[in-house]
N, CA and C atoms as an extended XYZ file, in Angstrom:
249
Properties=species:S:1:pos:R:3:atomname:S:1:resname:S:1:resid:I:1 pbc="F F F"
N       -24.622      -18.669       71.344 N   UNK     1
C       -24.361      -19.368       72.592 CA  UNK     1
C       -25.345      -18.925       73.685 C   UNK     1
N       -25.555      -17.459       73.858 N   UNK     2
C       -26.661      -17.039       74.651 CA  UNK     2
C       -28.176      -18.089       74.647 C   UNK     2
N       -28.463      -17.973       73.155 N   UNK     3
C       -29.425      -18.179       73.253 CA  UNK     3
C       -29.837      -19.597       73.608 C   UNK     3
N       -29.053      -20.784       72.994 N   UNK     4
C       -28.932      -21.532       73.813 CA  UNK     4
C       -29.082      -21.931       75.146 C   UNK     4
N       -28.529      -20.984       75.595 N   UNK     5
C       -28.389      -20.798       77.337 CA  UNK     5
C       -29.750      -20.976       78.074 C   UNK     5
N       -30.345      -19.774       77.374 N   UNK     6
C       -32.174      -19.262       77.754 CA  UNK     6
C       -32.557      -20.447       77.536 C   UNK     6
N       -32.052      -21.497       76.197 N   UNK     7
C       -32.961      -22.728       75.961 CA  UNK     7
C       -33.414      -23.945       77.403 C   UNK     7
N       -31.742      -23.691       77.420 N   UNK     8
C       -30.817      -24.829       78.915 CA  UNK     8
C       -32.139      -24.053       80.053 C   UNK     8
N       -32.262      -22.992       80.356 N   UNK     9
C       -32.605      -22.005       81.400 CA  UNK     9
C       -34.236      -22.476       81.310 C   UNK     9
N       -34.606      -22.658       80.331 N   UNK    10
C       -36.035      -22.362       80.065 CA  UNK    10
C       -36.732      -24.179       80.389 C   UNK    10
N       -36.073      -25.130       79.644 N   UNK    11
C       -35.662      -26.391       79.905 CA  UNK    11
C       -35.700      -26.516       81.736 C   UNK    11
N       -34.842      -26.186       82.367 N   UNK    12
C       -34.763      -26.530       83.326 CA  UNK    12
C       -35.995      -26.105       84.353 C   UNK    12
N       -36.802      -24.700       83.808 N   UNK    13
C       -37.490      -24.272       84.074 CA  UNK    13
C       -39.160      -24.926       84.115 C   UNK    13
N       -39.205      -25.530       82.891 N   UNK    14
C       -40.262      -26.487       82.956 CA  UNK    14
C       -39.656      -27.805       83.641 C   UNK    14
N       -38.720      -28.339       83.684 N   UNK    15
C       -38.570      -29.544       84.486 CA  UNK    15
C       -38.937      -29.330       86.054 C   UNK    15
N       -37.902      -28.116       86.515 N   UNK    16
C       -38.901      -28.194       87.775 CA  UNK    16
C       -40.366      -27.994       87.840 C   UNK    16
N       -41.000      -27.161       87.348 N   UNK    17
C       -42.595      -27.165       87.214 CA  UNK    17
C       -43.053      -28.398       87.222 C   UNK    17
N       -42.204      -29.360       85.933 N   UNK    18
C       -43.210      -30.993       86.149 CA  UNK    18
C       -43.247      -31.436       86.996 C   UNK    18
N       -41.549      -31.519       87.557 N   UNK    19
C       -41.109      -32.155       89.121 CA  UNK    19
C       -41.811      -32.023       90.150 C   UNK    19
N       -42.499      -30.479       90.005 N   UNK    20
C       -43.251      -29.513       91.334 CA  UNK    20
C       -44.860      -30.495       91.437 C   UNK    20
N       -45.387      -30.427       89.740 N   UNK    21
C       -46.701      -30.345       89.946 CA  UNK    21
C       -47.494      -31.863       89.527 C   UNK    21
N       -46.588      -32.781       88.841 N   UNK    22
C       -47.218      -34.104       88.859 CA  UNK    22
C       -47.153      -34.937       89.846 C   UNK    22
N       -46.351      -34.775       91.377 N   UNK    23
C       -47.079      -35.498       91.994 CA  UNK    23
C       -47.861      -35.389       92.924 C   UNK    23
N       -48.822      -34.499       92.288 N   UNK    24
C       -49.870      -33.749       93.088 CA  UNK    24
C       -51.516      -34.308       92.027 C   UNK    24
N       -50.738      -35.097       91.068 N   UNK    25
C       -51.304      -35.025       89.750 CA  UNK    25
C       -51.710      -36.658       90.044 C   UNK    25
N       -52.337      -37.145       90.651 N   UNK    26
C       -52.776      -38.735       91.102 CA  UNK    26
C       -52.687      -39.535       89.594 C   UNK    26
N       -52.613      -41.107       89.693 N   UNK    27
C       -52.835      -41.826       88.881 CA  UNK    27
C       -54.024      -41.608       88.384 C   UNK    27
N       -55.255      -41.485       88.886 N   UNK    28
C       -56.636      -41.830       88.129 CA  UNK    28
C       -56.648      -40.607       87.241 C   UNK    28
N       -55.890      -39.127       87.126 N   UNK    29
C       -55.954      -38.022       87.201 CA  UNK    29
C       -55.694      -38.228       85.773 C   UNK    29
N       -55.805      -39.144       85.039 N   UNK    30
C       -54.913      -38.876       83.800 CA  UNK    30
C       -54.615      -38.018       81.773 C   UNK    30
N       -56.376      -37.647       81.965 N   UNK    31
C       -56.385      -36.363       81.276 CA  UNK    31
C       -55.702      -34.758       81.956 C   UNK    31
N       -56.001      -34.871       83.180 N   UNK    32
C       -55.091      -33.805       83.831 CA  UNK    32
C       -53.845      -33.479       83.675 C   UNK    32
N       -53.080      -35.134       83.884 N   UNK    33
C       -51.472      -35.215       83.358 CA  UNK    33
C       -51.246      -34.841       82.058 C   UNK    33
N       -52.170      -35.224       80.764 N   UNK    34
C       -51.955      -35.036       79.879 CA  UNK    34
C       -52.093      -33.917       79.673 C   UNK    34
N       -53.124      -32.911       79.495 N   UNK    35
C       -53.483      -31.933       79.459 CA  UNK    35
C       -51.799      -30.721       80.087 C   UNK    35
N       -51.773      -30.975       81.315 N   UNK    36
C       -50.838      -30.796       81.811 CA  UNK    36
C       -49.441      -30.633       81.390 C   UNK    36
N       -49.249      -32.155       80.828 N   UNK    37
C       -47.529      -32.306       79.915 CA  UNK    37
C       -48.162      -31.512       78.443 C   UNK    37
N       -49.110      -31.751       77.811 N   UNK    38
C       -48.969      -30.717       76.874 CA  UNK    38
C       -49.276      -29.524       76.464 C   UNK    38
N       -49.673      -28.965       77.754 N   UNK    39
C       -49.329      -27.195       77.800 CA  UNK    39
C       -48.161      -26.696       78.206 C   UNK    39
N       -47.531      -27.529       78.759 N   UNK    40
C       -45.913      -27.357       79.284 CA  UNK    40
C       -45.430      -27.261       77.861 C   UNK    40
N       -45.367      -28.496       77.040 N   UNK    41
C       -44.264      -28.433       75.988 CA  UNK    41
C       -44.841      -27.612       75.019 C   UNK    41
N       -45.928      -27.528       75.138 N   UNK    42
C       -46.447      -26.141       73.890 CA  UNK    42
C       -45.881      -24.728       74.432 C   UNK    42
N       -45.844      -24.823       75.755 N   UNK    43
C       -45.117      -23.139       76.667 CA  UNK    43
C       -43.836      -23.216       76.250 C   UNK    43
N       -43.027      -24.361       76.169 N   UNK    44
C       -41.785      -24.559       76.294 CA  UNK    44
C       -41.064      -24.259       74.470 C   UNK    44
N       -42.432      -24.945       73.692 N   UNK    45
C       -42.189      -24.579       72.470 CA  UNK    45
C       -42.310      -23.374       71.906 C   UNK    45
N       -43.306      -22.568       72.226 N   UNK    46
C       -43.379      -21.197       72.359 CA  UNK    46
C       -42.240      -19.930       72.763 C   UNK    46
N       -41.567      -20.901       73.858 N   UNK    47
C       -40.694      -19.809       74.361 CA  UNK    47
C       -39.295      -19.953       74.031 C   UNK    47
N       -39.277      -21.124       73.426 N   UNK    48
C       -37.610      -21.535       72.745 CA  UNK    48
C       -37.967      -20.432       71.131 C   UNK    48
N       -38.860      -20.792       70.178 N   UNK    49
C       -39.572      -19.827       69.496 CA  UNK    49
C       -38.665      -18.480       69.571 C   UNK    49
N       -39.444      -17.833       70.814 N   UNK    50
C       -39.162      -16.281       71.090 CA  UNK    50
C       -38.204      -15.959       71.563 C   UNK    50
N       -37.235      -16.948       71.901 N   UNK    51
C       -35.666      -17.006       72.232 CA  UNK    51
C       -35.188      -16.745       71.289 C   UNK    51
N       -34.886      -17.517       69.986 N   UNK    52
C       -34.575      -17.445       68.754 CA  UNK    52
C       -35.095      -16.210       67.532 C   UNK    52
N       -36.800      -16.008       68.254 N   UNK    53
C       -36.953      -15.335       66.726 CA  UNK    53
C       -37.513      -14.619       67.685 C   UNK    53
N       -37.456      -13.152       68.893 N   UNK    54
C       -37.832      -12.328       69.525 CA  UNK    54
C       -38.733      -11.526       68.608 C   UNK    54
N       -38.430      -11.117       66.964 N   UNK    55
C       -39.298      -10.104       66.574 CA  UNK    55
C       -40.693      -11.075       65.878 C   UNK    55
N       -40.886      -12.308       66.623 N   UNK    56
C       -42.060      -12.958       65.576 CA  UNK    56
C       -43.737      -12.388       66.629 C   UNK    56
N       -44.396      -12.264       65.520 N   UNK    57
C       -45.279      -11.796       65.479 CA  UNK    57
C       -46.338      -12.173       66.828 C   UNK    57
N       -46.696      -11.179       67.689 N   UNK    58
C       -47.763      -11.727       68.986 CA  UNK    58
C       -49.177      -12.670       68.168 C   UNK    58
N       -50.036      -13.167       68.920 N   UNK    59
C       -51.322      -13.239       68.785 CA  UNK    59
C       -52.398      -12.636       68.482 C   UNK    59
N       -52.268      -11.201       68.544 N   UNK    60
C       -52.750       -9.947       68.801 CA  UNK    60
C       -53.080       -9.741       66.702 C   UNK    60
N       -51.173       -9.989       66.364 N   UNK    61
C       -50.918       -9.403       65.289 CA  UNK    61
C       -51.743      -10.734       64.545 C   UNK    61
N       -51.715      -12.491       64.791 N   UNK    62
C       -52.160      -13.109       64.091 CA  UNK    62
C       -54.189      -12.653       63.731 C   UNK    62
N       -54.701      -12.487       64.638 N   UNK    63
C       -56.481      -11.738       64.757 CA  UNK    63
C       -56.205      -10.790       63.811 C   UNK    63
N       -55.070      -10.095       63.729 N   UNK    64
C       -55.751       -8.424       62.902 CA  UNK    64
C       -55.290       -8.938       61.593 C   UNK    64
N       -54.006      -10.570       61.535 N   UNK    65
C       -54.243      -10.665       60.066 CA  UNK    65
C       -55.556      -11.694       59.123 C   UNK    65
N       -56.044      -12.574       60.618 N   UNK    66
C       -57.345      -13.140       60.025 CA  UNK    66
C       -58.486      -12.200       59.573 C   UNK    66
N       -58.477      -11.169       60.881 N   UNK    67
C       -59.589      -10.697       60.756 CA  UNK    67
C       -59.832       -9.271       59.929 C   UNK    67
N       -58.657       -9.040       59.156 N   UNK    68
C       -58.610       -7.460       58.342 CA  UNK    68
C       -59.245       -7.384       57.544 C   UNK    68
N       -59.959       -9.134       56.315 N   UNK    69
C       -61.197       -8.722       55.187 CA  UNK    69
C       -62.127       -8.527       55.779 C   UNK    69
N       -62.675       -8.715       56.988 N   UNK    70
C       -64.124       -8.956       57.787 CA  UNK    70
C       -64.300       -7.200       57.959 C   UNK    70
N       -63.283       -6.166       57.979 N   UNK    71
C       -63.438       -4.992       58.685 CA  UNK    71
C       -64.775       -4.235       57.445 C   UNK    71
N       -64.326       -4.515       56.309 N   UNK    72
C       -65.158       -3.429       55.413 CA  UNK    72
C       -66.981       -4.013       55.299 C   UNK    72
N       -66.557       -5.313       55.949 N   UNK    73
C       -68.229       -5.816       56.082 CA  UNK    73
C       -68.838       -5.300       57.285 C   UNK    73
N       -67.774       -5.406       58.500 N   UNK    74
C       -68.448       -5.126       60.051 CA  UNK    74
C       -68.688       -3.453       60.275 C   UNK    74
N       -67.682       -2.712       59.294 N   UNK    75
C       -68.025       -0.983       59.195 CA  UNK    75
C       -67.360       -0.604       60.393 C   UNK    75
N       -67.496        0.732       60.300 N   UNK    76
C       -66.645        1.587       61.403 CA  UNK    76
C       -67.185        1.068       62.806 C   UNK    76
N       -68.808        1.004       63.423 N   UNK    77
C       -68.794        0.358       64.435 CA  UNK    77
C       -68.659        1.394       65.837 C   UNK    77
N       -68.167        0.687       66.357 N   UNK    78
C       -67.661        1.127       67.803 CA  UNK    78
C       -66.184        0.912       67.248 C   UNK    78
N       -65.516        1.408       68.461 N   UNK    79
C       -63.686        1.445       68.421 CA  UNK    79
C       -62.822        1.964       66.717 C   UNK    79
N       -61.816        1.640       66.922 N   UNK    80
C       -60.907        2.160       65.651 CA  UNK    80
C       -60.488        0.814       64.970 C   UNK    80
N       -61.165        0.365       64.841 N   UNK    81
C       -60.700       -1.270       64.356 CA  UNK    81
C       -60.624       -0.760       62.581 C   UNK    81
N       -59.705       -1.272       62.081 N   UNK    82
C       -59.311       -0.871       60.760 CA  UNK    82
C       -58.345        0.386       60.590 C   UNK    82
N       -58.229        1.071       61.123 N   UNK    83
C       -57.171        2.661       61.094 CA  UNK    83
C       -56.217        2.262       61.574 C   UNK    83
């Protein structure tokens, strides 16, 4: 039921944002709008996501799983990348 709630919470949260910021967003403007409505519902999809599944994996963790065969080619390097 909580989590739900955050959904309702999070929901309402981007509605005002649209409410706030498209009519600032002109007719001719209309890659802007778009652009616009779909970083909202990708934020919105993202964060219903981490409502539900809090332990899923950052961005951080998706790079170190693309990029973990590349380490024994690129070598120790600079930093601790691989340890």
């Amino acid at each position: 039921m909580m989590k739900w709630l955050g959904v309702a919470a999070l929901t309402v949260l981007a509605l005002v944002l649209a409410w706030y910021e498209l009519p600032r967003l002109t007719a001719k403007m209309k890659r802007e709008r778009t652009v616009f409505l779909v970083i909202t519902v990708i934020g919105w999809g993202l964060g219903s996501l981490l409502i539900f599944f809090p332990e899923m994996p950052g961005l951080t963790q998706l790079m170190d799983f693309l990029y973990r065969p590349l380490y024994p080619l690129i070598g120790k390097g600079s930093g601790n990348a691989g340890e």
